[in-house]
C-alpha atoms as a printed R data frame, in Angstrom:
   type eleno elety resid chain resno      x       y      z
1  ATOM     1    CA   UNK     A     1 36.003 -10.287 -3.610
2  ATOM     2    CA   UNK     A     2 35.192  -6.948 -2.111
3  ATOM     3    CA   UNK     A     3 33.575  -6.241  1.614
4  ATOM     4    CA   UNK     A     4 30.859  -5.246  2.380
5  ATOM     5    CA   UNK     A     5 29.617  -1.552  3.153
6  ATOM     6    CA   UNK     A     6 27.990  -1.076  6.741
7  ATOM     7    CA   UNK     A     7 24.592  -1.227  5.360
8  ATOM     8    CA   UNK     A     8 24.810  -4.028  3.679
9  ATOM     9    CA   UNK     A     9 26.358  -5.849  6.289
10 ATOM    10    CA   UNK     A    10 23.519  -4.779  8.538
11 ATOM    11    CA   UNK     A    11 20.757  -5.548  6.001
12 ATOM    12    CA   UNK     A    12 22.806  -9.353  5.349
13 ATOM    13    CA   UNK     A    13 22.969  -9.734  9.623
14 ATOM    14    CA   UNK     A    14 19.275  -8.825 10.078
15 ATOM    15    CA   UNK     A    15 18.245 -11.693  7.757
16 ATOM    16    CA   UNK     A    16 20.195 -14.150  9.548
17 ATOM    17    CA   UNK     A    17 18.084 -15.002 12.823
18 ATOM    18    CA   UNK     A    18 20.682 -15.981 15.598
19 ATOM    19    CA   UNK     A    19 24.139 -14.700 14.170
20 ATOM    20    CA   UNK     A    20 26.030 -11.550 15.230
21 ATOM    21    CA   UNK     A    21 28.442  -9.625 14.153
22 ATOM    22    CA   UNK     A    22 31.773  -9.407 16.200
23 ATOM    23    CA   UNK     A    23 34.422  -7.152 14.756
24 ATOM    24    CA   UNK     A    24 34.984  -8.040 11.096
25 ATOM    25    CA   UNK     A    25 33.321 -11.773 11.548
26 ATOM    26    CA   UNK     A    26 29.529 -13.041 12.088
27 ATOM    27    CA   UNK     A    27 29.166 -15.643 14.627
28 ATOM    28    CA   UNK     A    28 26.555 -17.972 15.698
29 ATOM    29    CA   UNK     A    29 26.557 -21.041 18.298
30 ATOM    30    CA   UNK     A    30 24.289 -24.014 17.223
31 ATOM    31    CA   UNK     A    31 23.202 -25.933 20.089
32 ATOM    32    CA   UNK     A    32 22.748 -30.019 19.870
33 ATOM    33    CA   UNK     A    33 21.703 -32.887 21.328
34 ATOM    34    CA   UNK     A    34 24.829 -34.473 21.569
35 ATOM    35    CA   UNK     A    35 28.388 -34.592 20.350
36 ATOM    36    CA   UNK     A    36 27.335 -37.074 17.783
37 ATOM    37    CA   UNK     A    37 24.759 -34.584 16.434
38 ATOM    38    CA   UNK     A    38 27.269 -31.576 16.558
39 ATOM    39    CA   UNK     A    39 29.739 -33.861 14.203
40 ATOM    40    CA   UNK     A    40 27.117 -34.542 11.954
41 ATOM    41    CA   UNK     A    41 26.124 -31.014 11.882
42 ATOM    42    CA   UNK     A    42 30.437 -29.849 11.541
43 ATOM    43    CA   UNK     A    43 30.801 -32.446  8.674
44 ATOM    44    CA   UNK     A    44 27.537 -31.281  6.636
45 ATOM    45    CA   UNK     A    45 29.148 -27.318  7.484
46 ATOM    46    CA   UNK     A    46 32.455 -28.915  6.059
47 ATOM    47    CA   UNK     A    47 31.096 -30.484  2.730
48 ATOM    48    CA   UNK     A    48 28.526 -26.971  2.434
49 ATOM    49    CA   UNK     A    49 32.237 -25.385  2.868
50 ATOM    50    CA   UNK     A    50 33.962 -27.269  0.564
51 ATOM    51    CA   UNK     A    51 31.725 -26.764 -2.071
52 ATOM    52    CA   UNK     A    52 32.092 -22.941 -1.676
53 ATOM    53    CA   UNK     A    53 35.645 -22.896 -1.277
54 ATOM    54    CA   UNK     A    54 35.196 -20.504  1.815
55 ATOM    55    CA   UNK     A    55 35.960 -22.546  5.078
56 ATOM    56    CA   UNK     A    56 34.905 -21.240  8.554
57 ATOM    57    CA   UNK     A    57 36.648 -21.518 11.911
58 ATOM    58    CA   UNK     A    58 34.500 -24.148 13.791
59 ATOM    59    CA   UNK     A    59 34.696 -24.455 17.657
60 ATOM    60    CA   UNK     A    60 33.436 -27.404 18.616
61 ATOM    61    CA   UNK     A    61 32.492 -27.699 22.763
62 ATOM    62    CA   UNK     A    62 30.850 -31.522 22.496
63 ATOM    63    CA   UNK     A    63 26.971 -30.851 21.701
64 ATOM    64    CA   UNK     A    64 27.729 -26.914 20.605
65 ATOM    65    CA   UNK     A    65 29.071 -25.621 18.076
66 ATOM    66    CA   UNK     A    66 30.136 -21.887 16.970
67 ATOM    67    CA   UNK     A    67 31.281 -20.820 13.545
68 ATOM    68    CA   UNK     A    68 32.785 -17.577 12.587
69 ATOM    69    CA   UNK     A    69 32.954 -16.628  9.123
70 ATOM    70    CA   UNK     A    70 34.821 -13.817  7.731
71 ATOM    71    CA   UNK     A    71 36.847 -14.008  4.208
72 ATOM    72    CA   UNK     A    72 40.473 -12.938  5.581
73 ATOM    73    CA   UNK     A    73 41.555 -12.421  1.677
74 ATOM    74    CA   UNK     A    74 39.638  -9.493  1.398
75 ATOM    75    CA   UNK     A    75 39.669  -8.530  5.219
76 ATOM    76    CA   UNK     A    76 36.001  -8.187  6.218
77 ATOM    77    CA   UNK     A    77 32.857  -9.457  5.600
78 ATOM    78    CA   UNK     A    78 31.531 -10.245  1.979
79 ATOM    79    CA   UNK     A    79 28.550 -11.758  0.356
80 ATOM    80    CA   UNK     A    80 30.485 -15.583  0.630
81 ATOM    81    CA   UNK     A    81 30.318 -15.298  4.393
82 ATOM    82    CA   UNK     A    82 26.915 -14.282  4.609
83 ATOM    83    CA   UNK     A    83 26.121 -17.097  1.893
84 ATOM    84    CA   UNK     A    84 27.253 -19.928  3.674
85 ATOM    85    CA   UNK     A    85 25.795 -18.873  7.045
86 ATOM    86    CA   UNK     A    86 22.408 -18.867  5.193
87 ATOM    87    CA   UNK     A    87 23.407 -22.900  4.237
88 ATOM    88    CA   UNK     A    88 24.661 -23.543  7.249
89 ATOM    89    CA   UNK     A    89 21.776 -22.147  9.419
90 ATOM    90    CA   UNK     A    90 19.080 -24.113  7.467
């Protein structure tokens, strides 16, 4: 898997309402109800994941949530992180 070039990582970020990019990973906190919510919401993330075989770093703070995505085999951004940020912010 190859990276991204600046414009397409800029083109990728400005269809993703609510994610940023920080460094050589997107970010985005998703806000909840409650910590029973935010689980529900990490464990759907986790089986989206799965699925993809691309897992994010999750920091869970009891009803918020923040992943970063970034594919550290290829050491930037590619098309699989912006992928699952579209599942995961749907």
């Amino acid at each position: 898997m190859t990276t991204l070039s600046e414009p397409e990582v800029t083109a990728r970020l400005a269809r993703l309402p609510g994610w940023e990019r920080q460094g050589h990973e997107i970010r985005r906190t998703f806000a909840f109800a409650d910590f029973k919510e935010a689980m529900a919401f990490v464990n759907r993330v986790a089986d989206l994941a799965e699925g993809m075989d691309h897992h994010p770093d999750i920091d869970i703070r009891y009803s918020k949530v923040t992943l970063a995505l970034t594919t550290h085999d290829a050491g930037g951004l590619t098309a699989l992180d912006f992928d699952l940020a579209e599942k995961a912010g749907a």
